[in-house]
C-alpha positions as CSV (number, residue, x, y, z in Angstrom):
1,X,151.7,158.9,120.3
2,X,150.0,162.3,120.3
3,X,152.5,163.6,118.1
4,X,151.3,162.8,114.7
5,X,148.0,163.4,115.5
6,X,149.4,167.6,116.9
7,X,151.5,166.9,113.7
8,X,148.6,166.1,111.1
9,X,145.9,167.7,113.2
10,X,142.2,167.3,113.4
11,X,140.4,167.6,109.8
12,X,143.1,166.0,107.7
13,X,141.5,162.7,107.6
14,X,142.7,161.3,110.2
15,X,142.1,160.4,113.4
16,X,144.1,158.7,116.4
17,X,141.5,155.6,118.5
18,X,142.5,155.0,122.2
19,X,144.7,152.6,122.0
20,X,147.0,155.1,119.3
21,X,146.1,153.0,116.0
22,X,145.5,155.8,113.3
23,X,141.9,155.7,111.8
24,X,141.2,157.3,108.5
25,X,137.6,158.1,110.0
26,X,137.0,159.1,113.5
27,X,136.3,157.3,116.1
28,X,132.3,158.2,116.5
29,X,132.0,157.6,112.0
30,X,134.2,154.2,112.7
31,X,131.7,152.8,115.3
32,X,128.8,153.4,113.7
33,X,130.9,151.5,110.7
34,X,131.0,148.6,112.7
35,X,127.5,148.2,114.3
36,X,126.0,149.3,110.7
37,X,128.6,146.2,109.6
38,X,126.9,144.2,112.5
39,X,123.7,145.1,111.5
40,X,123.7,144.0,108.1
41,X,125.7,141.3,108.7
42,X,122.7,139.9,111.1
43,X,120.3,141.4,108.2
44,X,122.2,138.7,105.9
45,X,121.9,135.7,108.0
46,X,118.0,136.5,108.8
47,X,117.7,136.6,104.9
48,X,119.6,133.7,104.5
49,X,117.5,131.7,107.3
50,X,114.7,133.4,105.4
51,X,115.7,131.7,102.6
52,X,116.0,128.1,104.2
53,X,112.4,128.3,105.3
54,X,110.8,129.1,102.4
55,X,113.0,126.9,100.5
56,X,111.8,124.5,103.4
57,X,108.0,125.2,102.6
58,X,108.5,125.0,99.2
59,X,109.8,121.6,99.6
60,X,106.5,120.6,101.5
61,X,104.1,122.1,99.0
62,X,106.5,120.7,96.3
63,X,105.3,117.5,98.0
64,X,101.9,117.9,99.0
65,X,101.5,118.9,95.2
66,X,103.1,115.3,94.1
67,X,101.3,113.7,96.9
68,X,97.7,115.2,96.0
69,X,98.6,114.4,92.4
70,X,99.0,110.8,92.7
71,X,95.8,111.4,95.2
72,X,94.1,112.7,92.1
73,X,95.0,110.1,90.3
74,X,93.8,107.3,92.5
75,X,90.3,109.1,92.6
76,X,90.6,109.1,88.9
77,X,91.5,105.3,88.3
78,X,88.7,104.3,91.0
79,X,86.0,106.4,89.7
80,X,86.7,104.9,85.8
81,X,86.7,101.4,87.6
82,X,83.7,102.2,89.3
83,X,82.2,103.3,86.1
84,X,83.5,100.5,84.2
85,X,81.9,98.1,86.9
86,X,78.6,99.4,85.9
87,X,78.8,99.2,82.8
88,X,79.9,96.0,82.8
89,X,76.7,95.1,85.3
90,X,74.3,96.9,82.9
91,X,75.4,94.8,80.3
92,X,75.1,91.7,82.3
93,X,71.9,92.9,83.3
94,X,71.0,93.4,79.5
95,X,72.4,89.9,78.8
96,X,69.7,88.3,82.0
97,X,67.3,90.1,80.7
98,X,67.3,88.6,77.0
99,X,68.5,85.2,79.0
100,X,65.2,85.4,80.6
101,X,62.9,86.6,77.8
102,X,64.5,83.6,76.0
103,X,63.8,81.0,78.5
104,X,60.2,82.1,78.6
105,X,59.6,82.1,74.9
106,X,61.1,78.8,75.4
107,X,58.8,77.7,78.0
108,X,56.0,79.1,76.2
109,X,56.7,76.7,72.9
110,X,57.0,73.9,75.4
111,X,53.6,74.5,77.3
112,X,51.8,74.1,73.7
113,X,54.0,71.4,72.7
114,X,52.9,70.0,76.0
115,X,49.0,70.7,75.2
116,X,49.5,69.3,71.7
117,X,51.1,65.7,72.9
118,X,49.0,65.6,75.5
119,X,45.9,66.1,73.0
120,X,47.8,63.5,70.7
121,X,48.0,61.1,73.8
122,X,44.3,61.2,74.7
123,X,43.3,61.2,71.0
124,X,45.2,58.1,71.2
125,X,44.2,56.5,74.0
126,X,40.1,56.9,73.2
127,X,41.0,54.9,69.9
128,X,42.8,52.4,72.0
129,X,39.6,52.4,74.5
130,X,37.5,52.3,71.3
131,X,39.5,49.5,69.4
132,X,39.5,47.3,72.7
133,X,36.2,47.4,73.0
134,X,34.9,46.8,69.4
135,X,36.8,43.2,69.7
């Protein structure tokens, strides 16, 4: 086996491993090959379980984004119900308030109306008295 190599010699490009398998780099050049292969092959899968986890937390934010959005929009709907229930109690508050303001103009008219027959009734009754007693 050590004849090609004696034939070709050291510094023609090739080189001759330990189990006689002809290298075109040498031995020391063809192992530092391999781990720098190793290396970046390990370099690739950490960047591609890199990758997986921030692909995984983009997911979650992805989510938490939707999630805090329809969140947002909950607050949103509530708070314009909430202001729409007040509204809708001012205005019934407005509505009372006239309601009440009407009744006591109301009761008002009747009181006098209620002075006034009751006048006419005792105005009444003294000419009855008066009549009864001229006969």
């Amino acid at each position: 086996g050590r004849g090609i190599y004696a034939e070709y010699g050291e510094g023609d490009g090739f080189d001759i491993d330990d189990i006689n398998k002809i290298r075109v780099l040498d031995n020391e050049t063809s192992t530092k090959t391999s781990q720098l292969r190793e290396e970046c092959k390990e370099f690739v899968d950490k960047i591609d379980n890199f990758q997986q986890i921030v692909n995984g937390f983009i997911e979650l934010m992805e989510g938490l984004s939707t999630e805090v959005e329809r969140e947002k929009l909950k607050a949103i709907g509530a708070r314009n119900l909430l202001k729409s229930m007040a509204k809708q109690r001012e205005s019934q508050q407005q509505q009372l308030i006239g309601l009440i303001h009407e009744k006591r103009t109301q009761l008002e008219r009747y009181r006098i109306q209620l002075q006034s027959l009751e006048k006419a009734e005792s105005e009444q009754q003294d000419f009855i008295d008066q009549f009864i007693l001229q006969k």
